[in-house]
C-alpha positions as CSV (number, residue, x, y, z in Angstrom):
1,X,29.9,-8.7,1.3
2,X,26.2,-7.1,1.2
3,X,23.3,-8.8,1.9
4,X,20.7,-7.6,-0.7
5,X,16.6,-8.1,-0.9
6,X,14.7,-7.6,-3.9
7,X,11.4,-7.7,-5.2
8,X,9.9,-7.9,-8.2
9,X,6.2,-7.4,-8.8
10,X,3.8,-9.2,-11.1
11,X,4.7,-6.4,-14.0
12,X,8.3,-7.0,-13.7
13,X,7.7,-11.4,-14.0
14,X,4.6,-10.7,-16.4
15,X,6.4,-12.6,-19.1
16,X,9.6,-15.0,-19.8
17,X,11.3,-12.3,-21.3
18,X,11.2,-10.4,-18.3
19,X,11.8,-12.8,-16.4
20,X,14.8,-13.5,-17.9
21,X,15.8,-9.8,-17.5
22,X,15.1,-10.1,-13.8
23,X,17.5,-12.8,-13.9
24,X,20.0,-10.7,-15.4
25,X,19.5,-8.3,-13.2
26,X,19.5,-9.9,-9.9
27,X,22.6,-12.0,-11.6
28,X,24.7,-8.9,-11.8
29,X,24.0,-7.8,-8.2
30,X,25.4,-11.0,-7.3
31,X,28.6,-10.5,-9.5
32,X,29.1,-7.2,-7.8
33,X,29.8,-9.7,-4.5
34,X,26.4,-9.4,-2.6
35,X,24.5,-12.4,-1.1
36,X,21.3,-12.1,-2.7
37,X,17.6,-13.4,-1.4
38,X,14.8,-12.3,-4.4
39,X,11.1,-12.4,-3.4
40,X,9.2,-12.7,-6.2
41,X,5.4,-11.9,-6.8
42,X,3.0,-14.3,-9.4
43,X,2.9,-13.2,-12.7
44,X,0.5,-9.9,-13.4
45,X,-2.7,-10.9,-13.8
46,X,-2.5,-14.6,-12.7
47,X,-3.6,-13.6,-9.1
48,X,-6.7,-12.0,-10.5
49,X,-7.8,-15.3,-13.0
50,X,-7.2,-17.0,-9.8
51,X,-9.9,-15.5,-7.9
52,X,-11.7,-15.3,-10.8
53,X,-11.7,-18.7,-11.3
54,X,-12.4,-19.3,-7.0
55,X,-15.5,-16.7,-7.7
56,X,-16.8,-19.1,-10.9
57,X,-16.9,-22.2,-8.6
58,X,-18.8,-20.5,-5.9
59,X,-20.5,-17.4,-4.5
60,X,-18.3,-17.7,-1.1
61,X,-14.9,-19.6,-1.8
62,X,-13.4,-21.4,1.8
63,X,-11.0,-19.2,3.5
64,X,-8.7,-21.8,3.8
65,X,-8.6,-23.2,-0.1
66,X,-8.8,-20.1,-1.2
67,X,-5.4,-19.4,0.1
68,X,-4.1,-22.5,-1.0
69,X,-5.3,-21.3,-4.5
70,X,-4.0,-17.9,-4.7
71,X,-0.7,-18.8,-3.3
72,X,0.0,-21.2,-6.7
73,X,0.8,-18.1,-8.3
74,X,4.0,-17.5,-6.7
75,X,5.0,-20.9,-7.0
76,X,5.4,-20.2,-10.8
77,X,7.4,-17.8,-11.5
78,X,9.8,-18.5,-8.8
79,X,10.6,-21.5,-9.9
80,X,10.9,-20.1,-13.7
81,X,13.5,-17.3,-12.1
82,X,15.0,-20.5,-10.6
83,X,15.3,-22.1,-13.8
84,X,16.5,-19.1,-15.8
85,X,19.5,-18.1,-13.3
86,X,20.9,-22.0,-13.2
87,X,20.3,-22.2,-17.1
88,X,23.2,-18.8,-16.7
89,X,25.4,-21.0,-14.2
90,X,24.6,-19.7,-11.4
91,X,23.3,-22.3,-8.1
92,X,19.6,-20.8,-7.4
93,X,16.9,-22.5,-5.2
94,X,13.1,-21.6,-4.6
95,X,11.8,-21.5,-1.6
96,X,7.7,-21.3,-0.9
97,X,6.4,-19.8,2.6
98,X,6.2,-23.2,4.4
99,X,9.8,-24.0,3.5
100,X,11.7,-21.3,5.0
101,X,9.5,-20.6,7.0
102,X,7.8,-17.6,7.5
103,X,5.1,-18.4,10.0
104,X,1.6,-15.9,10.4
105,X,-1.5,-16.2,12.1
106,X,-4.7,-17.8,10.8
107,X,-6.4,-15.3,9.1
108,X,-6.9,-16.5,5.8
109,X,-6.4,-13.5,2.9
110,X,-4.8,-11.4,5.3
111,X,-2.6,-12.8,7.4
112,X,0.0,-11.4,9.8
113,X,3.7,-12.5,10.0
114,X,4.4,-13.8,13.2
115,X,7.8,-15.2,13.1
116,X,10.5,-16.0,10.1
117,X,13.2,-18.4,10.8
118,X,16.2,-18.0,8.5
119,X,18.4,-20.4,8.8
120,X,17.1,-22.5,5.7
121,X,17.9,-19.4,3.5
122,X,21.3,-18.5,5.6
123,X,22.9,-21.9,5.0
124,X,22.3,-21.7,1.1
125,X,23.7,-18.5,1.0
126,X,26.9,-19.4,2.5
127,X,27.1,-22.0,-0.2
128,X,26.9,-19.4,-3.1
129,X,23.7,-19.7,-3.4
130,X,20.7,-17.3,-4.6
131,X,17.8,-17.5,-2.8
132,X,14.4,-16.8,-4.4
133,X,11.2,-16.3,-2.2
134,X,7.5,-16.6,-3.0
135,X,6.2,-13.4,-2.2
136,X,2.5,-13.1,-0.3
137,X,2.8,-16.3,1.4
138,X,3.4,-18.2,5.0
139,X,1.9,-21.0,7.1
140,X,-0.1,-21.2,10.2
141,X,0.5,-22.6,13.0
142,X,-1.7,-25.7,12.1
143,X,0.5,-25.9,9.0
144,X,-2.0,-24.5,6.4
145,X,-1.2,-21.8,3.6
146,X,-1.7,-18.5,4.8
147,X,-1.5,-15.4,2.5
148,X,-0.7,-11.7,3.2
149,X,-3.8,-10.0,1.3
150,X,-3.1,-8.0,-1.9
151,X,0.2,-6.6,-2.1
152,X,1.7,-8.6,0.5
153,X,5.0,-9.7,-1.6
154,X,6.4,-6.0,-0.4
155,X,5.1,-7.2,3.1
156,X,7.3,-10.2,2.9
157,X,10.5,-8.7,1.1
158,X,10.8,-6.4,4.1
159,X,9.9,-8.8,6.6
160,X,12.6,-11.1,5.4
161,X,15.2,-8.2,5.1
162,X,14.4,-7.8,8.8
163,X,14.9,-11.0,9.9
164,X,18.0,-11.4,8.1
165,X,19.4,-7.9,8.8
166,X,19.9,-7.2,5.2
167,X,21.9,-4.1,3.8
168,X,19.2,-3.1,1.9
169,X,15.4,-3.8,0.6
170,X,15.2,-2.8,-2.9
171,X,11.5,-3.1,-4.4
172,X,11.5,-3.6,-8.1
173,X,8.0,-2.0,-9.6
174,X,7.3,-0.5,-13.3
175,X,8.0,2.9,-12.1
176,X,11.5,3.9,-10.9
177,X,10.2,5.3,-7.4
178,X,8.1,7.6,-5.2
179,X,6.7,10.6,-7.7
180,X,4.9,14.3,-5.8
181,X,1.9,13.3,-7.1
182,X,0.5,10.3,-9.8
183,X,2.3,11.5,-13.4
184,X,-0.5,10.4,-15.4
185,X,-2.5,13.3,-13.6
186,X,1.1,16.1,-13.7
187,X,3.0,15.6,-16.0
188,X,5.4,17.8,-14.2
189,X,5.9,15.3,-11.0
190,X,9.2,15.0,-9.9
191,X,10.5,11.6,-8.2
192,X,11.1,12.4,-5.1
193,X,15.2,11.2,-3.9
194,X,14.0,10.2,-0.3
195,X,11.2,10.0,2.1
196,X,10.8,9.3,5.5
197,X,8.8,6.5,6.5
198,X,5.9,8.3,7.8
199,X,5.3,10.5,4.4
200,X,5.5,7.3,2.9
201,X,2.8,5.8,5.5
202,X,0.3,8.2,5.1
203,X,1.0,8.7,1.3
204,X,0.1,4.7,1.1
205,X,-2.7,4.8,3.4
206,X,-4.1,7.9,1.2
207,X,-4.2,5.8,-2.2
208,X,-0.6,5.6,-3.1
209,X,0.0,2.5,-4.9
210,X,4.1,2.1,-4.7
211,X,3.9,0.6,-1.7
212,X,2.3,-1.9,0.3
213,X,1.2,0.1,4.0
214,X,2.3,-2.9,5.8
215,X,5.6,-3.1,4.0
216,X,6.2,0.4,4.8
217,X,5.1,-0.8,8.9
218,X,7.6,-3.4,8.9
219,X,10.2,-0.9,7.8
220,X,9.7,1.6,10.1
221,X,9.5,-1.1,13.3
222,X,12.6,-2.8,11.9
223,X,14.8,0.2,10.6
224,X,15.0,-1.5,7.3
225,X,16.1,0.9,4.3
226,X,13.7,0.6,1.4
227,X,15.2,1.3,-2.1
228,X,12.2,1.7,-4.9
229,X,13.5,1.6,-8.4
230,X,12.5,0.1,-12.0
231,X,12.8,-3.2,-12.9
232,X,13.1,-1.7,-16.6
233,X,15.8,0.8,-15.9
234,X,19.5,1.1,-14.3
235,X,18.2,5.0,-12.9
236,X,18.2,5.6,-9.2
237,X,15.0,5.7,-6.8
238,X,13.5,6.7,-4.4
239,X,14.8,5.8,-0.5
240,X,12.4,5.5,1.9
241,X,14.0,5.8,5.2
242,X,14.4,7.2,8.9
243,X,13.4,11.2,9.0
244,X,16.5,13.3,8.9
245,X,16.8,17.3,8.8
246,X,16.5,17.6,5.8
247,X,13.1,16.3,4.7
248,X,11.9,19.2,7.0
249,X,12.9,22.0,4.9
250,X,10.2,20.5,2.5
251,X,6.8,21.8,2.8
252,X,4.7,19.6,1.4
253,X,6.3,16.5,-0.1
254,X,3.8,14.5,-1.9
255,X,0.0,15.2,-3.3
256,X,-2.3,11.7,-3.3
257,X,-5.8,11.4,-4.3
258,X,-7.8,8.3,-3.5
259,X,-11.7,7.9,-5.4
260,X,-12.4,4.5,-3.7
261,X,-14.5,6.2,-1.0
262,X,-17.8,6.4,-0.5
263,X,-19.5,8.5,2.4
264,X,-22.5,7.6,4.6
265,X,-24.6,10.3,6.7
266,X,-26.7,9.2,9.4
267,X,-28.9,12.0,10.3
268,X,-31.1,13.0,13.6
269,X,-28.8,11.1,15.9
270,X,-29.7,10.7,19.3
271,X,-26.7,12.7,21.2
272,X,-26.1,10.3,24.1
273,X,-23.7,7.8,25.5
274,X,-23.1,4.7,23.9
275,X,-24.7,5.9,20.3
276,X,-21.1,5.9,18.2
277,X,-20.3,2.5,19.5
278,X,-23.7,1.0,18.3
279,X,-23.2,2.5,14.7
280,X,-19.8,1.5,14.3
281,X,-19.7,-1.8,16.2
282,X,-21.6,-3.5,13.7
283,X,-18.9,-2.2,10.7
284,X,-15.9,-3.9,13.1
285,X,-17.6,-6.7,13.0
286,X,-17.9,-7.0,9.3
287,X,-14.2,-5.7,8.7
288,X,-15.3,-2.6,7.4
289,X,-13.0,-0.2,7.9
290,X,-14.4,3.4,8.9
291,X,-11.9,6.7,7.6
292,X,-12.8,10.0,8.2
293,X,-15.8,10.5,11.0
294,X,-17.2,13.9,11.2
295,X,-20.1,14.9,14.3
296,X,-22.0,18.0,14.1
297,X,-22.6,20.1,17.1
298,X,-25.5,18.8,19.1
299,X,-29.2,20.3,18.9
300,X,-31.6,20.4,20.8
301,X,-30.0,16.5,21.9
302,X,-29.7,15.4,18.5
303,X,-26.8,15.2,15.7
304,X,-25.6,14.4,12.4
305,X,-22.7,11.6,12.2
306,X,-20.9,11.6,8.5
307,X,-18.0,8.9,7.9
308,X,-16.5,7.5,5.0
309,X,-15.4,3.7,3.7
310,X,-13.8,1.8,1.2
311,X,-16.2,2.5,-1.6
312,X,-15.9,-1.9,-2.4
313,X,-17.3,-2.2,0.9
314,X,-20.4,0.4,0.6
315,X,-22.9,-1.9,-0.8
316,X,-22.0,-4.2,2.4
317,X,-21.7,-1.3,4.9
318,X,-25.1,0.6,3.8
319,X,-27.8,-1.8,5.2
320,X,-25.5,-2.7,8.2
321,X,-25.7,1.3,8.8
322,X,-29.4,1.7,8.1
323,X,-30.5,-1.2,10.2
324,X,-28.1,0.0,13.2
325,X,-29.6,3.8,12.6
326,X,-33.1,2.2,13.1
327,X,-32.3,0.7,15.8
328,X,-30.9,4.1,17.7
329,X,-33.9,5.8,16.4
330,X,-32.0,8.3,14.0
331,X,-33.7,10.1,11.5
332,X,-32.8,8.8,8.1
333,X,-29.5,7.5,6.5
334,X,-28.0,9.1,3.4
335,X,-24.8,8.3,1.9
336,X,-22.6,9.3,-1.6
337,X,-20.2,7.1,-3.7
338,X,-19.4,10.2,-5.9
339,X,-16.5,11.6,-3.5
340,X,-13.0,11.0,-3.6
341,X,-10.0,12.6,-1.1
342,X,-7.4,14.4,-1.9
343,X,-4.5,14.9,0.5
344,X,-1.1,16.7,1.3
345,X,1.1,15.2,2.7
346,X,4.9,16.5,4.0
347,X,6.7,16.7,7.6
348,X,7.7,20.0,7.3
349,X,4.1,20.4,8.5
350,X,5.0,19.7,12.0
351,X,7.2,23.2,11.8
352,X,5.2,25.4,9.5
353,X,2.2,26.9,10.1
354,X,-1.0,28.1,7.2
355,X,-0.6,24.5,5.5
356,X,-4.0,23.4,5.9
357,X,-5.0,27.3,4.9
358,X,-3.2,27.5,1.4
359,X,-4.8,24.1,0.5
360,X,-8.1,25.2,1.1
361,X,-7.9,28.5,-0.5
362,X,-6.1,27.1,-3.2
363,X,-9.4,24.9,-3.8
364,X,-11.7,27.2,-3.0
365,X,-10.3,29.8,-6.0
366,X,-10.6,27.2,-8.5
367,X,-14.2,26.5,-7.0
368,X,-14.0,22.9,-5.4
369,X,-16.2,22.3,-2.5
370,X,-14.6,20.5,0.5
371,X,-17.1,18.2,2.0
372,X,-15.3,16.9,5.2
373,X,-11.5,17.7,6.4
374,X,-9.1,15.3,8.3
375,X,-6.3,16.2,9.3
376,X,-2.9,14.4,11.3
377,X,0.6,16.2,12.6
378,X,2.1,15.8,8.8
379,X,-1.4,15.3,6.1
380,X,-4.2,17.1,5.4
381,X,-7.0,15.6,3.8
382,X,-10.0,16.5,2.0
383,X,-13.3,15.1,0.4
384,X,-14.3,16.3,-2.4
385,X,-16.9,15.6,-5.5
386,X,-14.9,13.2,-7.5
387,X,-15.1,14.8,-11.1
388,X,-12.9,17.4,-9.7
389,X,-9.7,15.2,-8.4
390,X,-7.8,15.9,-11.2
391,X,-8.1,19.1,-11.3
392,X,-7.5,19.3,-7.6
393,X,-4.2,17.4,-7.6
394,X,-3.3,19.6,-10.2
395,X,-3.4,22.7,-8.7
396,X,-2.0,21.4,-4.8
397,X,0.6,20.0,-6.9
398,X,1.3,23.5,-8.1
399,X,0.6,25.8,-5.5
400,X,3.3,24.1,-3.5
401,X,5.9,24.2,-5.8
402,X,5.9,20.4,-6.4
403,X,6.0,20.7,-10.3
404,X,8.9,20.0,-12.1
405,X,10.3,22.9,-14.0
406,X,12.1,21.0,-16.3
407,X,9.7,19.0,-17.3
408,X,7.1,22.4,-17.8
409,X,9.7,24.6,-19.9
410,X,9.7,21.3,-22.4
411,X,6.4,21.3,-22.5
């Protein structure tokens, strides 16, 4: 007997009708003689009129009811799943955060799981039962609602298949797994059959929406297996897993794109000790995170400091920069929220040389300016003016064989 995880995401719950045919679906896993725990995410949309409704009654909603808000979502549709698998004959039970429990730390909107204790979930199973988990949520240590941040259901279907040593994680989306590159940009994207866990890592930090980045942590730290499939379909996914010899053979296994960055210059920088911290300090503080950082070469004991950020968090990051660049008596502040970055991504990097060399020759032919270059031991990444993504994921995706033959000769 298996012990199977799944998740289904707000798409896959976004009505009765599929929720019934998540029922089905996590009914016949059970038939095949697994014990199954389902973590469920709130119906699509419902988390969004949520907020909206938090950002209606005030400007700056409380931390702490805020979460309590959000987390109702959940509370819906596992209970309908509930409902639906017992109207079938089979013995189901819901289960919010607080009741199994999965305990986190108190930071409201994105909090951390510190500790899950199974044996709730463990006992029921024994009895034949089918477990089903709200997704996205835990409890403090002062007993208040905590929730993961946006996304977090993945975070807490792998945290629970760690905790429980389960056979598998499979994460149940509206596409049937990991694609080269977004297939609304190439057509000709192939899904890709596996990929290691830190392809996956960077392809999620770089924009890739399958996966949550912390889900994909967990897995990693944990050694769980991640299965991403359809919720719509019987087809096979994708497995994201440990590294094994084979992924190396592959160049360059994915092409990502990501347009929610903006980029801020601070110019005339005083070159001395001390100066970085006082410009970025003040961004920690606000929990802005800070991406690429480029520094120019120093003249005549001045420089130019270029980073990028979350382009949602420019209009908050902008006058924290300009008032710390006053402050170090730099020249001026500039700044862009027409870029976006476009990355490779593959581990066959690590044992290949004239990556990073094709990529930018194969922009430079099709005359796409690169603005700032990043790069780790298996991605490269580049900014770029944003009118040209597409056409830049378009012909990476090419130029390293990532298109799908099959799918061009039908064309």
């Amino acid at each position: 007997m298996a012990l199977v995880v799944q998740k289904y995401g707000g798409t896959s719950v976004g009505s009765v009708e599929k929720i019934k045919n998540v029922a089905r679906r996590v009914a016949r896993s059970y038939d095949e003689g697994n014990q199954v725990v389902v973590v469920v995410s709130a119906m699509a949309g419902e988390t969004d009129k949520l907020v909206g409704l938090a950002n209606e009654v005030c400007d700056i909603p409380d931390d702490r009811e805020y979460d309590v808000l959000v987390a109702s979502g959940e509370q819906v549709s596992i209970a309908l799943l509930s409902m639906a698998l017992k109207s079938m004959g089979y013995q189901a039970k819901s289960y919010l955060g607080w009741q199994i429990p999965i305990y986190t730390d108190d930071a409201h909107a994105k909090a951390r799981i510190k500790e899950i204790r199974d044996e709730n979930i463990r006992a029921d199973l024994e009895k034949g039962t089918i477990c089903i988990v709200a997704g996205f949520q835990g409890i403090d240590a002062d007993g208040n609602i905590a929730t993961l941040g946006r996304g977090g259901s993945d975070t807490s279907a792998v945290a629970v298949a760690a905790a429980m040593k389960a056979d598998v994680c499979e994460i149940y989306t509206d596409v049937d797994g990991v694609y080269t590159t977004d297939p609304r940009i190439v057509s000709a994207a192939s899904k890709i059959e596996k990929i290691s866990y830190d392809e996956m890592l960077e392809l999620a930090s770089l924009g890739a929406k399958v996966l949550q980045i912390r889900s994909v942590e967990f897995a990693k730290k944990y050694g769980v297996v991640i299965h991403v499939r359809s919720s719509f379909n019987d087809n096979l996914g994708t497995l994201v897993k440990e590294e094994d010899a084979d992924m190396e053979t592959v160049l360059v296994s994915g092409i990502s794109y990501n347009k929610n960055e903006a980029k801020i210059s601070v110019i005339r920088v005083p070159d001395k000790p001390g100066i970085a911290a006082a410009l970025f300090g003040p961004l920690s503080e606000a929990n802005i995170t800070v991406d690429m950082i480029i520094q120019n070469v120093s003249h005549d004991g001045f420089t130019d400091l270029t980073f990028t950020v979350p382009r949602t968090d420019f209009k908050k990051a902008l006058p924290i920069v300009e008032e710390s660049a006053a402050k170090i008596g730099a020249e001026k502040v500039q700044s862009d929220e027409s870029i976006a970055k476009v990355s490779i991504v593959g581990v066959g990097m690590r044992s290949h040389s004239g990556i990073a060399s094709k990529m930018f020759e194969t922009l430079s032919v099709e005359g796409v300016n690169i603005e700032m270059i990043s790069t780790s031991e298996i991605k490269v990444s580049c900014v770029i003016d944003d009118k040209y993504t597409e056409l830049a994921v378009r012909v990476l995706h090419k130029a390293f064989g990532l298109d799908d033959e099959s799918v061009k000769d039908e064309e």
